[in-house]
N, C-alpha and C positions, 0 to 999 in steps of 0.2 A: 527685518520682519520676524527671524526667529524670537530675535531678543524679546521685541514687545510680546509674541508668544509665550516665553516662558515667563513673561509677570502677569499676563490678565490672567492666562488660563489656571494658575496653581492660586491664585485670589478666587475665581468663580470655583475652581473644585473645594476651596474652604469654605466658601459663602454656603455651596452645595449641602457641604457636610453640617455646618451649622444651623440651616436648616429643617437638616434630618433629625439631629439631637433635638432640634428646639419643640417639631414635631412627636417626637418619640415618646416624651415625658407625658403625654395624652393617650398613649396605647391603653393604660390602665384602667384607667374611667372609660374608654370610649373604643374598646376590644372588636364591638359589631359596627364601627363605622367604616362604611368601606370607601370613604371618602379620603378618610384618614390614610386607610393602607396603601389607595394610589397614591397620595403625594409621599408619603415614603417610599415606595417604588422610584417616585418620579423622578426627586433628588437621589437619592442614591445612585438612579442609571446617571442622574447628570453629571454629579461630583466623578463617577467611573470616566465617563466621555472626556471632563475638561481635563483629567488625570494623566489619560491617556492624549489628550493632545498639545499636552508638553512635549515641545520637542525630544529633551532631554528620556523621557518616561517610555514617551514611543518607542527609541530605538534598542532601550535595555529591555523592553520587552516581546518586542522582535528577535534580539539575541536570546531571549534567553529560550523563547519554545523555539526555535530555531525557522520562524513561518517570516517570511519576510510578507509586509503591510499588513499584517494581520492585526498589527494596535488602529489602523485608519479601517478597519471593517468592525473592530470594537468601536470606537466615534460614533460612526453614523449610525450602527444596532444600537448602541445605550444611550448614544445623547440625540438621536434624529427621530427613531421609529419607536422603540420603547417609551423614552421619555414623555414624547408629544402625545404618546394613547393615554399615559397613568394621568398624565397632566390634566387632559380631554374628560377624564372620566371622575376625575377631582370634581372639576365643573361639572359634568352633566347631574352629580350625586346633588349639587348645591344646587341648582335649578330646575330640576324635574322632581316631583315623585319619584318617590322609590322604584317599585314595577315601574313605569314609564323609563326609568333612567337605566334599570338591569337592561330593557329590549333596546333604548342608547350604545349602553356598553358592551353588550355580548357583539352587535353588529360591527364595532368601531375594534375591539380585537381582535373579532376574527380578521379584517382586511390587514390589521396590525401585522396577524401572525404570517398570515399570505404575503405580505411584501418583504418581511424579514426571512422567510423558507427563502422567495425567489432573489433574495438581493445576494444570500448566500452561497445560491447557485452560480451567480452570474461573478463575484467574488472570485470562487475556485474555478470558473472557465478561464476568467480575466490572468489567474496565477498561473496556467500550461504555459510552457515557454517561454516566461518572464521571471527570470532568478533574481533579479536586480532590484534593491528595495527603490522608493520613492521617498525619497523626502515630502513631497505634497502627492498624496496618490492619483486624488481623483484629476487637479492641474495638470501633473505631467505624462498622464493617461488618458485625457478628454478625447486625445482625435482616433484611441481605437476605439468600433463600434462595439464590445461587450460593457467596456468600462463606460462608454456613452449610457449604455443601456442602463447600468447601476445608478450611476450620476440623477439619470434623467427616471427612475423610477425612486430612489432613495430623495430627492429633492420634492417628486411628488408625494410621497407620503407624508415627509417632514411639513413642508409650506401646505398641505392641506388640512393638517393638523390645527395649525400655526392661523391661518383662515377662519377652521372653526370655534377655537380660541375667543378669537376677536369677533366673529359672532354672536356666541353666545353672550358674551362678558357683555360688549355692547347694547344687546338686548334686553338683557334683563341688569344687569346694574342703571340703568335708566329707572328702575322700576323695585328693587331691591326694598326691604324694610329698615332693613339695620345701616346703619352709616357706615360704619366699616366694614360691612360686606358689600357693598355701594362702591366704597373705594378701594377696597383692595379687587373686586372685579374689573373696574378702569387699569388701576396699574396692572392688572394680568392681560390685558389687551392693550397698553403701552409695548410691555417688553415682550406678546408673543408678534407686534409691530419689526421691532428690532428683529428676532428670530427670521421674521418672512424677508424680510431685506438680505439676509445674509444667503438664505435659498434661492433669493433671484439674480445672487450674486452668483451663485452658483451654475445656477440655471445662464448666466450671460457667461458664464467662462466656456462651458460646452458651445452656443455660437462661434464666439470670438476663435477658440481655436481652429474650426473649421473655416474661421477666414484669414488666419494664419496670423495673429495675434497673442500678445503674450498675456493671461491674465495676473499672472504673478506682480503685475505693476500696479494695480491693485487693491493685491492682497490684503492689505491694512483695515479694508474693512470687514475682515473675519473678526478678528477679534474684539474691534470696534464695539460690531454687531452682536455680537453673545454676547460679549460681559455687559452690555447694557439691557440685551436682551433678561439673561440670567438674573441680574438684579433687579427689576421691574418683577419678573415670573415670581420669584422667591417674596419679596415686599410682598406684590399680590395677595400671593396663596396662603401668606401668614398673617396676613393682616387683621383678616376676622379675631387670629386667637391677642395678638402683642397691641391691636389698636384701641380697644378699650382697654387697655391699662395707661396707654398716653393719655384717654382722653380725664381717668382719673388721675393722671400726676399732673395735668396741666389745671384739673381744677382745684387742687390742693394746693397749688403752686400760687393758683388768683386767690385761695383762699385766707393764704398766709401773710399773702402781700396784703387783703385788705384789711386783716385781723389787726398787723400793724400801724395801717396808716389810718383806721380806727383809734387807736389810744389815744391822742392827746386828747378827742371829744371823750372817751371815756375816764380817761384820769379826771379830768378835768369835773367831769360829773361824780363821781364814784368818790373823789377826794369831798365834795362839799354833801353828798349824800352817802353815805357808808351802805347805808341799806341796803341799795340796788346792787349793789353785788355780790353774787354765790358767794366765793370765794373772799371774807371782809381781807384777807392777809393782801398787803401792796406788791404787785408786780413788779419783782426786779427782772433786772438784763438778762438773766439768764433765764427767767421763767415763760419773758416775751418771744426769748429765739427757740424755744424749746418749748412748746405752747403745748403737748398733746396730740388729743383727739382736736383737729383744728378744725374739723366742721362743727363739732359741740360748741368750742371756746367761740368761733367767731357767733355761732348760733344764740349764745347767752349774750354775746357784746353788745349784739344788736339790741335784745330785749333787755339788757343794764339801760346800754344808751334810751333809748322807750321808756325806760320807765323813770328816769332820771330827768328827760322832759317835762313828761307828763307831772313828778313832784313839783320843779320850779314855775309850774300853771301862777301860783298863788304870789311868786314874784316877779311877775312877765308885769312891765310898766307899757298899756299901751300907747303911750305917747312914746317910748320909745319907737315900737314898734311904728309907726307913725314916722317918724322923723328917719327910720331906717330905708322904712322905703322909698321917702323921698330923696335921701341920698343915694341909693341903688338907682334910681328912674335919672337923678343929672349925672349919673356916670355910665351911662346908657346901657344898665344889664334892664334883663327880661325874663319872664316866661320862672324857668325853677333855677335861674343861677339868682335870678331878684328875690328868690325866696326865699333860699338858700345865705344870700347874704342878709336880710332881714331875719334869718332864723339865728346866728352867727351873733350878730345884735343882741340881739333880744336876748339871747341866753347870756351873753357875758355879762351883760346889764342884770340879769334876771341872777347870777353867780354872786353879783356884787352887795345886790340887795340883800339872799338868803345869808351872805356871810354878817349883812348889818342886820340882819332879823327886821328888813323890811319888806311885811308883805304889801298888797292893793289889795287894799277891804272892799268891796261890791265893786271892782272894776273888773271887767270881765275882757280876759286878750283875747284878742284875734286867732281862729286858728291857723295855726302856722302847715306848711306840708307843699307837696311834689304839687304839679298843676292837675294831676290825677291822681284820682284814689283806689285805682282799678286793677293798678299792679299787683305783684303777690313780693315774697319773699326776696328776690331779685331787684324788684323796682324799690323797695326798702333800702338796700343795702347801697347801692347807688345812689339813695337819695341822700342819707347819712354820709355818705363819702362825700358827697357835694357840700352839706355843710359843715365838715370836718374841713376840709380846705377851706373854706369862707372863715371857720372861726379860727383858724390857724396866719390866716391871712392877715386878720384886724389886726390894726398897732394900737390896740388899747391896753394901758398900765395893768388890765386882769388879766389880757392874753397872754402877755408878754410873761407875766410874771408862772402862769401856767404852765407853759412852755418850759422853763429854765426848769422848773420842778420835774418836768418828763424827761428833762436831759439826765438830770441828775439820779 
């Protein structure tokens, strides 16, 4: 047990500390938020608590003020009753009005400050006539009635915290505006989940030794339970500020991927129309993986692709068009993948003629497009992908021959 001790707990006091930093770089812009300064409080008591509950940590710091278990009454002050108030008051700032949430947190300190006074007391009663450190204080201390009394008041203040937590989070992350404040509420009442497991772990070891049980058998779920706990709380409580940056790498990420698997329909256009695009210089390999501003590039692709259409109107052959769909219908597509291959058609047909300079003089095509027209910007882009596969798809001597040209 110690060993797994000293791996979770000096990981949750880095996680702690990372945190804090990750936090701290926001004091500047955001000086009167007092949401802000509890979770710096918050972590910082945590990262102290998980510090001190390396084995290793504890007992050099027992030697060294010369107070034996006095690093297990730092634990439960900075990681049980301090943390659980700053944590509590993080939330209450994020879900109440401001007045509303000061008469919250003046109330939820002061009982803060009153259990930490009396835990203290009961602490230095529990130290008369006990020279002897502890390796586990509150464990092999459970069956005297003062260290009962720590136990069974320190676990209440902690899991009542830990309760209100999951409370509030539950309450109103249901109901939240913002997505990431939505979900990092959820994961702060996951991991204050975890934390209350570990107080009723607690809270069962004071039983058990009064019925002459060992709970040191166990133990395993201390650690279990905080560092699952601790990383859930932290995820949480950070989430609002690190989750919309995910949510803009992940669409950067669909952005670039569809920029790319856009090309072959845009070379393909842009090679037999020069015009439609910004930029007349040819895209090489390094200009494709190195695009820029890649919401502008895919934003123009789209409207190259568009308007690049829209030119080859005057050699769209509707009897192709015609004979497209009926090939699409006996190879059983539907609905936008039949339109999508019919658009695929048509255009490579439509590619073959502009390059013989022939147009259809009063023959007027079909218009081609998605089965609705209702979409915005999104249902475009999508649509275009669907026939960027279809005309990539075809084994016609234009396709083919296009293709080799985009490799190259």
């Amino acid at each position: 047990m110690p060993d797994l001790k000293a791996v979770v707990f000096p990981a949750c006091a880095a996680l702690c500390a990372l945190a804090f930093l990750f936090k701290l770089r926001d004091v500047r812009r955001r000086r009167d938020d007092p949401a802000l300064r509890a979770l710096l409080v918050a972590f910082s008591c945590k990262g102290v608590s998980f510090t001190l509950s390396t084995p290793l940590v504890s007992q050099k710091v027992d030697a060294a003020l010369g107070v034996e278990d006095l690093g297990a009454l730092g634990i439960h002050l900075f990681g049980g009753v301090v943390s659980s108030a700053a944590f509590l008051t993080a939330i209450v700032h994020w879900v109440y009005p401001r007045e509303e949430a000061r008469r919250h947190v003046r109330v939820r300190l002061v009982a803060a400050a009153s259990v930490a006074v009396a835990m203290v007391g009961l602490w230095i009663a529990a130290k008369h006539g006990n020279q002897q450190r502890s390796a586990h204080y509150l464990l092999q201390n459970a069956n005297r009635p003062v260290v009962a009394a720590y136990l069974l008041l320190y676990v209440s203040a902690f899991g009542s915290g830990m309760i209100e937590i999951i409370r509030l989070c539950l309450r109103y992350g249901r109901v939240a505006g913002r997505q990431w404040l939505r979900r990092g509420l959820h994961a702060t009442a996951i991991g204050a989940s975890a934390c209350l497991v570990y107080c009723l772990n607690r809270l069962l070891a004071l039983i058990t030794v009064q019925c002459g049980l060992d709970p040191l058998e166990w133990e395993l779920l201390t650690p279990i339970a905080n560092g699952l706990g601790i990383f859930f709380l932290v995820a949480g409580l950070t989430m609002p500020s690190w989750g919309p940056r995910v949510s803009d790498g992940r669409r950067l990420a669909r952005n670039f991927i569809t920029y790319q698997r856009l090309h072959p329909l845009w070379h393909a256009l842009s090679t037999a129309i020069p015009d439609i695009a910004l930029d007349p210089q040819p895209a090489n390999r390094l200009t494709r993986l190195l695009p820029g501003d890649i919401d502008f590039r895919l934003y123009r692709r789209v409207i190259e692709i568009q308007d690049g259409l829209l030119a080859l109107r005057p050699y769209t052959d509707p009897d192709v068009v015609v004979a497209a769909r009926r090939s699409g219908h006996e190879a059983g597509l539907s609905g936008d993948g039949l339109r999508a291959r019919v658009q695929a058609a048509s255009l490579t047909a439509a590619l073959r003629a502009k390059r013989d300079r022939r147009q259809q003089p009063g023959r007027e095509a079909p218009s081609l497009g998605p089965d609705t027209t209702e979409g915005g910007y999104a249902d475009e882009v999508a649509w275009l992908l669907s026939v960027t596969r279809a005309y990539t798809a075809l084994p016609s001597a234009e396709n083919a021959e296009s293709t080799e040209r985009t490799k190259r």
